[in-house]
C-alpha positions, -999 to +999 in steps of 0.1 A: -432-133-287-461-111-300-464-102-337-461-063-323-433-072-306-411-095-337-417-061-359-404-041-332-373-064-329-371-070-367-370-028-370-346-023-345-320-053-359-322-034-394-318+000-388-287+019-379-270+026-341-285+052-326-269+084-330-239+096-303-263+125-297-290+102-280-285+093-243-277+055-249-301+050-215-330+074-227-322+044-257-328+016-231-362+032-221-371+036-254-370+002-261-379-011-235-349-033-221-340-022-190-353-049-172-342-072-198-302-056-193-308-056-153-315-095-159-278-101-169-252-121-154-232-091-157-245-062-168-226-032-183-225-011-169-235-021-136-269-012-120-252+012-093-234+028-125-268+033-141-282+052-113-255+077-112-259+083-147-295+087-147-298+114-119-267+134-131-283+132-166-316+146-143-299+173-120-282+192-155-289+225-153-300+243-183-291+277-203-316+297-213-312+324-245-295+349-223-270+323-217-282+323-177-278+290-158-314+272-147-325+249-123-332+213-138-364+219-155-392+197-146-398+180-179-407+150-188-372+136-201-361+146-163-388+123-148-383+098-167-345+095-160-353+097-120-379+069-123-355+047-144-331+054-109-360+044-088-363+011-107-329+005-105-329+006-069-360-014-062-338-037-084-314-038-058-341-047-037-333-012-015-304-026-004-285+002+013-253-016+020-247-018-017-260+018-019-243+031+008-209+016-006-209+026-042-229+061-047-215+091-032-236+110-007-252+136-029-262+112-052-281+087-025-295+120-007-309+128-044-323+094-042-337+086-014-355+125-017-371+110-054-385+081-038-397+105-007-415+122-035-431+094-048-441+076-022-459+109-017-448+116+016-459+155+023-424+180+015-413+202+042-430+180+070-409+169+095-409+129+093-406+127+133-441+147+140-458+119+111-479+087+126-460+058+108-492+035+117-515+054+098-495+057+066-492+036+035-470+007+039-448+024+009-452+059+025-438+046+063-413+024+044-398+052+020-398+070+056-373+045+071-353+036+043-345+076+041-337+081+082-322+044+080-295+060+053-297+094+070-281+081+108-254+063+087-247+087+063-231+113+093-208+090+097-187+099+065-162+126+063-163+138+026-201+157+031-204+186+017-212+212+039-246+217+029-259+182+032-237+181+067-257+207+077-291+188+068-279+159+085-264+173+114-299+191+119-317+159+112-303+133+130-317+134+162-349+135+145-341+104+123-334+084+156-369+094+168-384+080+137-370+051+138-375+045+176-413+050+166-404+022+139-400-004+166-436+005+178-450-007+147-468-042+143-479-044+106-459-055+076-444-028+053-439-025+010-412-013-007-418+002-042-408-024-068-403-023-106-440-022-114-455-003-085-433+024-099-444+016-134-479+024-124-469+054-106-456+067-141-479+050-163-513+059-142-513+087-115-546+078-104-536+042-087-516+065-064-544+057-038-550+024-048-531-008-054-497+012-055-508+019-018-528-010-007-514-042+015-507-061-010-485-042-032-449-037-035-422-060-020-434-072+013-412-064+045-420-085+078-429-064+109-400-089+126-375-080+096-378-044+097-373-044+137-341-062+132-328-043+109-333-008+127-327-023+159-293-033+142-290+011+129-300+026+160-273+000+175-242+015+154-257+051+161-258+047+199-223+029+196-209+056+180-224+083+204-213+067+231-172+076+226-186+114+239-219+105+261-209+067+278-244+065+291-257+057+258-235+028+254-266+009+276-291+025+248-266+005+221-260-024+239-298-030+250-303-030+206-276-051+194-287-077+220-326-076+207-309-078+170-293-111+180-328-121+193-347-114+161-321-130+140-328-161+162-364-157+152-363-145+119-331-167+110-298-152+093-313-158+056-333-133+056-336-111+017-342-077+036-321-078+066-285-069+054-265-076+087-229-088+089-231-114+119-193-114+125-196-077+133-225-076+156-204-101+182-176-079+175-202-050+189-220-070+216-185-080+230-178-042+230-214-036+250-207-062+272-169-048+284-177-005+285-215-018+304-215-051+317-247-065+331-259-051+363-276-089+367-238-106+361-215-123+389-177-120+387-178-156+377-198-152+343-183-118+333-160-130+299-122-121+307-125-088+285-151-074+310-134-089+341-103-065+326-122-034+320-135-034+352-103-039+371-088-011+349-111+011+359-115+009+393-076+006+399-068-031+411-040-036+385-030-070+406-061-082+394-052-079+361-023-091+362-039-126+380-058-125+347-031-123+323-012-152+339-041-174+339-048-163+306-010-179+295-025-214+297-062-205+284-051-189+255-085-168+255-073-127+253-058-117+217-024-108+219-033-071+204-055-070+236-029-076+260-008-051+246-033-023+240-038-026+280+003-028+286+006+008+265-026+026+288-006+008+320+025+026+307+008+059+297-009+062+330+033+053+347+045+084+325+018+107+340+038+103+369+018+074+386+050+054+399+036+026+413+025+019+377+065+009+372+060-028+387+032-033+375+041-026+338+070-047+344+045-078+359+021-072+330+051-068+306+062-102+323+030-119+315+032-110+279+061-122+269+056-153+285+026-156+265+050-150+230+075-170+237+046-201+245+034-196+211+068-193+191+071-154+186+101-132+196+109-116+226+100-079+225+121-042+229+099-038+262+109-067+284+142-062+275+141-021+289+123-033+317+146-062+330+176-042+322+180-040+356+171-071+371+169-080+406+160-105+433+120-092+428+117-093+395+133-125+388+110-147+419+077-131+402+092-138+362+098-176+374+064-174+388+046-164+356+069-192+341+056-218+362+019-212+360+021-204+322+027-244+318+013-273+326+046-296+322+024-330+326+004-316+296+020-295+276+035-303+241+068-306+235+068-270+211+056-254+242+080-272+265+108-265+245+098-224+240+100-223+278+133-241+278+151-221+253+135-188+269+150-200+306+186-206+293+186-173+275+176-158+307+202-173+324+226-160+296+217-126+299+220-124+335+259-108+346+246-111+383+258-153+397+233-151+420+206-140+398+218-172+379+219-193+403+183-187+407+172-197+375+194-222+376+182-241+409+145-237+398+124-267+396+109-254+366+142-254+352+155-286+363+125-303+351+127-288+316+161-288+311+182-319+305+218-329+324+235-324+295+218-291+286+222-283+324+264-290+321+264-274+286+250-241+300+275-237+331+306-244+302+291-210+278+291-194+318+327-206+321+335-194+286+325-160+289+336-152+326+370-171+337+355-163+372+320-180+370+320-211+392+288-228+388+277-258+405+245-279+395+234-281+428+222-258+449+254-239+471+235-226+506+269-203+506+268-193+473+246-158+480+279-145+495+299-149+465+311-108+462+306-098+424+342-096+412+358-064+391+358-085+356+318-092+360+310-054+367+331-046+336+315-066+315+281-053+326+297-018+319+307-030+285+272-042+279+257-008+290+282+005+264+269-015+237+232-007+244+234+030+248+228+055+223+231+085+249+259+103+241+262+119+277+263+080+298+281+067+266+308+096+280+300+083+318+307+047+314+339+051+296+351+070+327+342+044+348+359+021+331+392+042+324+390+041+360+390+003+369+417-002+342+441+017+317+450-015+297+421-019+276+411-002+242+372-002+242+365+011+210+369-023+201+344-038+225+322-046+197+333-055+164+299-039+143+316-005+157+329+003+126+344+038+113+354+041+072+390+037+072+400+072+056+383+085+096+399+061+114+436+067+111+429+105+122+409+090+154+433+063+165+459+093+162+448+108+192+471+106+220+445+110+250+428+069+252+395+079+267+392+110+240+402+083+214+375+055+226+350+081+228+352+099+193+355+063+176+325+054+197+305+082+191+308+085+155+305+044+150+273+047+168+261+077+148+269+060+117+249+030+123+220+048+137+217+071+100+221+034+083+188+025+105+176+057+096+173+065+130+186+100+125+172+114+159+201+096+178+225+099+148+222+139+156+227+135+188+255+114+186+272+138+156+265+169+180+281+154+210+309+144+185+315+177+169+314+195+200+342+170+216+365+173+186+364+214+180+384+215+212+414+200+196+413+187+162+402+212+131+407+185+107+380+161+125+358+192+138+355+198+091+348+161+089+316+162+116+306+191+099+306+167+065+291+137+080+260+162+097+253+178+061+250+140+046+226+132+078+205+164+071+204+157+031+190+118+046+168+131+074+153+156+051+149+128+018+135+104+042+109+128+059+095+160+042+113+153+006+096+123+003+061+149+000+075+165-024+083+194-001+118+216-008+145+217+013+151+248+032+174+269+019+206+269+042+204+232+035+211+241-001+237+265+009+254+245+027+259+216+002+269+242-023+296+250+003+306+211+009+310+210-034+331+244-030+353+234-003+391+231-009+407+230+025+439+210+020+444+174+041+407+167+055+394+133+045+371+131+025+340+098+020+332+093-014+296+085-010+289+125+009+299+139-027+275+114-049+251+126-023+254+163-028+257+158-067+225+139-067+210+165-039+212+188-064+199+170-090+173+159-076+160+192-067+164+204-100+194+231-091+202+229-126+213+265-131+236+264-100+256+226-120+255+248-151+267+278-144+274+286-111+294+256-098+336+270-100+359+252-128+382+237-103+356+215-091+349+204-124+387+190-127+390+177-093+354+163-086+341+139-112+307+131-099+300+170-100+315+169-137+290+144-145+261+164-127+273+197-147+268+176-179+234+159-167+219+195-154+230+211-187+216+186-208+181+189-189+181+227-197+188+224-233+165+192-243+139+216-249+157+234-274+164+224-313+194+196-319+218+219-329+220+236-297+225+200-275+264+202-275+262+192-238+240+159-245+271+148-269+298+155-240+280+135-217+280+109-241+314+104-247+320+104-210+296+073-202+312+058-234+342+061-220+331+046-181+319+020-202+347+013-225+375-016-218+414-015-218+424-047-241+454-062-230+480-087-255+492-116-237+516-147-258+502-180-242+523-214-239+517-222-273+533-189-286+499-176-299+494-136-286+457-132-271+434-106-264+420-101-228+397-073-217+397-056-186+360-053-174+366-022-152+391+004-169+401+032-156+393+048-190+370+071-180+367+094-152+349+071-129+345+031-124+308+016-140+298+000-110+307+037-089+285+050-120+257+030-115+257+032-073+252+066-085+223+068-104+205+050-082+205+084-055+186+101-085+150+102-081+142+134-107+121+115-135+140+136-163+171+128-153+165+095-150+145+088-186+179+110-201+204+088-188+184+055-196+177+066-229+216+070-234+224+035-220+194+022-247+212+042-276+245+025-267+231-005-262+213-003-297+244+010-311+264-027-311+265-039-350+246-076-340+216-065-320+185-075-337+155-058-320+163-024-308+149-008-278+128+025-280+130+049-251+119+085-248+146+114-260+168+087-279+173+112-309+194+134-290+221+112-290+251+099-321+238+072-337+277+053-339+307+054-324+345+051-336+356+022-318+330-003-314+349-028-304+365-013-271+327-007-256+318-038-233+286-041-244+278-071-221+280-047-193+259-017-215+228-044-211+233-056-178+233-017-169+201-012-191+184-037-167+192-025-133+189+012-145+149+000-158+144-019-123+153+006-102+135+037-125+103+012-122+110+006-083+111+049-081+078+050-104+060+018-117+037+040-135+058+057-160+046+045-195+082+050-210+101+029-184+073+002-186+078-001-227+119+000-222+110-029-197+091-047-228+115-043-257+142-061-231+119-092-224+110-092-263+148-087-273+149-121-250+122-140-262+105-137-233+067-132-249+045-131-225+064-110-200+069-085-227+033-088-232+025-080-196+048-050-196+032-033-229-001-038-217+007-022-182+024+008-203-014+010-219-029+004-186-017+031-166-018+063-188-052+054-199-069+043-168-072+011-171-075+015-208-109+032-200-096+060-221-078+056-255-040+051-249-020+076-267-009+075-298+028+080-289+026+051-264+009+024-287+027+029-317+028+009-346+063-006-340+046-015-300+018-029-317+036-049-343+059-062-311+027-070-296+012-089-324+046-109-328+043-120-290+007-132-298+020-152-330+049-168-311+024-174-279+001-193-307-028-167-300-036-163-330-069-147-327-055-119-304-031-116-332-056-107-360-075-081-333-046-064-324-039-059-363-069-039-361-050-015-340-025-002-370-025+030-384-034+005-414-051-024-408-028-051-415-053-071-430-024-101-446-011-114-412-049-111-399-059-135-424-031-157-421-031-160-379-069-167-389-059-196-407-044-213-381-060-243-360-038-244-334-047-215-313-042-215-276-066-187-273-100-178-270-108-180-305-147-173-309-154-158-277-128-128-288-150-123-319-168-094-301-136-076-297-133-071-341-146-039-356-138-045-387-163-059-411-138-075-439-115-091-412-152-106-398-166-116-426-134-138-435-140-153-404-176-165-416-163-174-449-133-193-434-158-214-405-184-223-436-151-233-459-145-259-433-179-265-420-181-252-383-215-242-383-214-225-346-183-207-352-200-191-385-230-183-367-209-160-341-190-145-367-223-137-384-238-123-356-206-099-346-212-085-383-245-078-378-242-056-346-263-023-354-233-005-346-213-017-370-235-008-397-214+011-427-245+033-430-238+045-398-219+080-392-185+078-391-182+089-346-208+059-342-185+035-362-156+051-341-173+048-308-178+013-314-142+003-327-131+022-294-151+008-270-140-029-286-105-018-283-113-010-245-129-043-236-102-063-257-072-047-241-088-050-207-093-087-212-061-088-222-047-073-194-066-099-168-049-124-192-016-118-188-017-095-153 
């Protein structure tokens, strides 16, 4: 190191931080360590980050005395901040990947314009009329970096329109220029470091070295051709999806990238091309233009598809998929992206299309079951209706997808399995017979499986009479009335039309009058307080068909397929109005719950209101008082919590009639939630309502103690979990809550279970929530709460608020004071951290003050202790309103940390905490230790001279960096 250079150093270690006021980059210039912080492992912030900063630091506009908005002014602060950009970048070597992927477009337009300007290449010229062999090698380079960027940049969607406009206006040209790139055969520069330090510095070498051959970063002739060839590539590519002749332009690119890369080799500093991706495109080229040069026989099996595809021989396709079942060669996603354009084109109302969708279908799901996976929806629609065709050409795929001499015994076993279910499925004995008698299947398929199969026939028909053998008579065999039943029943099972759901029970009220078929499948189920109205109906076909109907509708809202749930309801509701009044209310009932679910599921999940005569018409459903209809439960939690949710809080206050308070308690308990949301605002006196609705969860959670006089004569005390105290159950309390999705009502009602769970006379560490000082702070009779079931409550109320928004800071810290009531340290430390984390993004802001409070920190700290971090401990003391400075000292003192220990010492602020440290490493003699600790203390920005926002800039950005080291810690 010079002398000039140890008094610079000496000078700057002495003196205070440099002032807020100062740009801390215009700092890095001034000192010259730009390329000294570029040089880092990891610098912060990260070179990209510096760019950004410089040129929006650059591109300020200023205010003049009139207060008037100017244009940047061209000083030379400005140019100095645009050159430390450009240096940054020819850090980066140019790399545009990395540019591309981590500025936004305005800011690499305003880039790549500053090194246009530079380089000295002529403003307003177009580049496409300029001779790239007669310019500079760092004029025709800044050239092709900027149309390189420009033809990729067009891609992106979030332009602003007037750069879209430059681009869209410039992108033909761009492509021009770099054609005329490929033309050239000389080696090209790109600007480093110091060429653009001698720009700066000396404006004269402009025409000298700065320019010459042997300046700059050199850039092969054969690197540079690769890489545009590679550009021009993914431009043609993408051209081609409106103009499919210029797929040959692409594909003739891509293939001369694959040859340079041969030449040039794939290690190459200046040719940024991902590999993987280029197959991925020459693959593509070689399918939408094959070569012209190519026989059938070397075209790859993606081609040989295309082409058949195109010019309409679908039988060659499928040849292709059923030779692909042993090869293994087409994707599976493949297959099926070709099955859904087959079945587009069949819906267009190309019939013929049907068989082969089927064959194709066929072929695929041999190809699943070969390699383990499940039969899909498709196959099963499409051989719903089997026949003599269908099965001959399924058996045929099934024999050439397997070579039985060769095959494994997975894939032998697949097949088998998929060839008895087969045969299960089929209702037609002939059709079974088929499968049966195949050689395929007789090979495959042991005796014992064989005689196993025909006794599960037996079982479910008493009239199937299968033989091993072949039977030459057996194709005569009439089908009898108790197979085409069954195949009825099945249809009924299936169907979720509510019209042939009508038309098969006809048919089979027709072939016999003995049988109930609402019970034809036992997952048909109706809630019981429905189906003693339905059974009552006289008429057995009216009977089978509203139990049917609404079964089916039920199951399909459970699936939340509410399109056929509607469907099924309407057919329903339209049946019963004929006759029944009472059922004709309770459709009406069970559509308004399928509406509220349709309408939570779909636009409510948005955040978009429901219509109006939705609202109405649950206000109505609340309202109702028409004597005898049944009523489910679960339809008024869901119009209580409808409400709710939708914050109709003056309707539950003071619109909802009396009676319903007395008669309904979930709306009772809705009335009291919606009024104490309207009045939390207010002052304490006025939250008469927030009291009510405590003594009414008191009560749900209070117990009825019984006496009962054992053997021994002794009288004992039991206690009856669920009482019937209040005016609901706990667990119909809790089933509940979780409808609610409002975030106020759900932080109100969690901080009341909190308050009563902090109310019992033993807890130890209480839980904070938001809103707990609304609530009595004790209650009469303690001792008939069942506080056991208040804190298993508390943690199912936390879990599902968390599962509705894992971002709320207030349910995250309720989530850590239950692991640290526990003892469980470091979960509790993850969940107080992730409360910082996510109102502070990613603690890149200060957290607030009323989320870290003292009594979180002091939790915090305790965690550390009892985790033996006892380094993190004295940090996080820092963190107090007052430092804490007793336990910092004695966690200090400990030996035993399973921390970090030194390497945290950058994270302390505070100059009497650090220089204990040194004082403490030189009392025991560790040397190293003291020598970090002295060097923390003697940061420049922790100088006391300094002003007081320096010294708080510093603390905060410690805090910042300890807290997100923290976080990866226990994350």
């Amino acid at each position: 190191m010079s002398a000039e250079a140890a008094d610079r150093e000496a000078a700057t270690s002495s003196r205070p931080c440099t002032p807020p006021q100062t740009c801390w980059f215009e700092f890095l210039l001034e000192e010259s360590l730009l390329e000294k912080h570029l040089r880092k492992a990891c610098p912060d912030p990260a070179p990209v980050q510096l760019i950004v900063q410089f040129l929006e630091q650059a591109s300020k506009p200023s205010v003049n005395e009139q207060n008037q908005v100017q244009p940047p002014p061209d000083n030379k602060r400005n140019r100095i901040l645009k050159l430390l950009a450009l240096k940054v970048a020819a850090h980066l070597k140019w790399d545009l990947d990395i540019l591309e992927k981590s500025l936004s477009v305005p800011v690499l337009n305003m880039l790549l314009n500053e090194l246009l300007c530079i380089s000295k290449v002529p403003p307003g010229t177009k580049h496409v009329d300029m001779d790239l062999a007669t310019l500079p090698p760092t004029t025709a380079m800044a050239i092709l970096l900027y149309n390189r960027c420009m033809n990729q940049m067009q891609q992106e969607k979030e332009l602003t329109e007037n750069i879209l406009k430059v681009l869209k206006e410039q992108a033909a040209d761009s492509i021009l220029v770099l054609e005329a790139a490929l033309k050239l055969n000389k080696d090209l520069y790109v600007h480093t470091m110091r060429t653009l330090d001698l720009l700066a510095v000396e404006p004269g070498m402009v025409n000298g070295e700065t320019e010459s051959s042997t300046a700059g970063l050199k850039i092969k002739t054969e690197e540079i051709q690769c890489q545009v060839c590679y550009d021009l590539g993914a431009v043609y590519f993408q051209q081609g999806s409106t103009n499919s002749a210029v797929y040959e332009n692409a594909r003739e690119k891509f293939f001369r990238t694959k040859e340079l890369i041969a030449e040039i080799g794939s290690l190459s500093l200046h040719c940024t091309i991902d590999e993987k991706r280029l197959a991925g495109y020459c693959q593509a080229c070689d399918v939408l233009v094959p070569s012209s040069d190519s026989n059938s026989q070397e075209l790859t099996p993606y081609s040989q598809v295309h082409i058949c595809l195109r010019s309409g021989k679908y039988q060659e396709v499928v040849q292709i998929f059923i030779e692909d079942n042993l090869s293994f060669t087409l994707p599976v996603q493949f297959r099926q992206s070709v099955l859904r354009e087959l079945f587009q084109k069949a819906q267009q109302g190309n019939e013929a299309l049907e068989e082969i969708c089927f064959k194709v279908c066929a072929c695929n799901t041999v190809r699943d079951i070969l390699e383990g996976r499940t039969i899909g929806v498709q196959f099963n629609q499409l051989f719903l209706r089997p026949n003599k065709e269908k099965i001959d050409f399924l058996l045929e795929v099934c024999s050439r997808s397997i070579n039985v001499e060769k095959a494994s015994d997975s894939l032998k076993g697949n097949m088998a399995a998929f060839l008895k279910n087969v045969c299960l499925g089929l209702e037609d004995l002939q059709y079974v017979f088929m499968v049966s008698s195949h050689e395929l299947f007789i090979t495959l398929l042991k005796d014992e499986e064989r005689k196993l199969l025909v006794d599960q026939m037996r079982k479910r028909s008493p009239r199937v009479n299968l033989c091993i053998k072949p039977v030459t008579s057996f194709y005569d065999i009439p089908a009898s009335a108790s197979v085409n039943i069954g195949q009825l029943e099945h249809q009924l099972i299936l169907s979720v039309d509510p019209w042939r759901i009508r038309q098969i029970l006809i048919e089979l009220h027709g072939m016999t009058s003995e049988r109930q078929f609402w019970t034809v499948s036992n997952k048909w189920e109706v809630p019981s307080v429905y189906s003693g109205v339905i059974l009552g109906i006289k008429d057995n076909l009216t009977r089978d068909l509203v139990y049917i109907l609404m079964a089916k509708g039920l199951h399909c809202s459970t699936v939340k397929d509410f399109p056929h749930a509607k469907q099924l309801f309407a057919a329903c509701l339209e049946l019963v109005t004929e006759f029944s009044p009472k059922l004709r209310q309770v459709m009406l009932n069970e559509m308004l719950l399928l509406d509220i679910h349709t309408h939570e599921a779909g636009m409510g999940q948005s955040g978009e209101r429901p219509p109006s005569d939705l609202i109405s018409r649950v206000r109505g459903y609340l309202e109702m008082r028409l004597p005898d209809i049944p009523l489910r439960q679960v339809v008024a939690e869901e119009c209580v919590a409808f409400m709710l949710n939708w914050r109709e809080n003056e309707y539950l206050t003071l619109q909802v009639p009396a009676f319903l308070l007395q008669s309904n308690p979930y709306v009772k308990l809705g009335q009291l939630l919606a009024a104490t949301c309207k009045e939390l605002p207010g002052p304490k006196e006025s939250r008469r309502t927030a009291k009510d609705l405590w003594e009414v969860v008191v009560q749900i959670c209070s117990v009825s103690n019984q006496h009962k006089r054992g053997n021994d004569g002794r009288v004992s005390l039991i206690k009856q979990r669920e009482s019937t105290l209040g005016i609901m159950y706990r667990s119909e309390l809790l089933s509940f809550i979780k409808k609610l999705r409002e975030p106020l009502v759900l932080t109100i009602i969690l901080s009341l279970f909190v308050k009563l769970h902090n109310v019992r006379e033993d807890i130890v560490n209480d839980i904070t929530a938001e809103h707990i000082s609304i609530w009595p702070s004790s209650i009469p009779n303690l001792q008939s709460v069942d506080f056991e079931a208040v804190a298993i409550t508390v943690k199912e109320l936390v879990r599902y608020t968390l599962s509705i928004n894992p971002n709320n800071h207030s349910w995250l810290i309720i989530q850590a004071d239950i692991y640290f009531a526990t003892n469980q340290y470091s979960a509790a430390l993850h969940y107080y951290l992730q409360a910082g984390a996510v109102c502070s993004d990613f603690f890149n802001k200060a957290v607030p003050p009323d989320v870290y409070t003292d009594q979180v920190i002091k939790r915090m700290i305790k965690c550390c202790s009892l985790l033996n971090c006892h380094t993190q401990v004295a940090i996080l003391c820092q963190f107090l309103r007052e430092i804490d400075y007793k336990t910092a000292f004695k966690s200090l003192q400990e030996q035993n940390s399973h921390d970090a220990m030194d390497s945290y010492y950058d994270y302390i602020w505070d100059v009497t905490i650090l220089e204990y440290l040194t004082y403490l490493h030189h009392k025991r003699g560790e040397t190293d230790k003291r020598q970090i600790a002295i060097k923390a203390i003697g940061q420049t920005e922790l100088n006391a001279s300094n002003p007081e926002e320096v010294l708080q800039l510093a603390a905060q950005r410690r805090k910042k960096k300890f807290l997100q080291a923290m976080a990866k810690l226990y994350f």
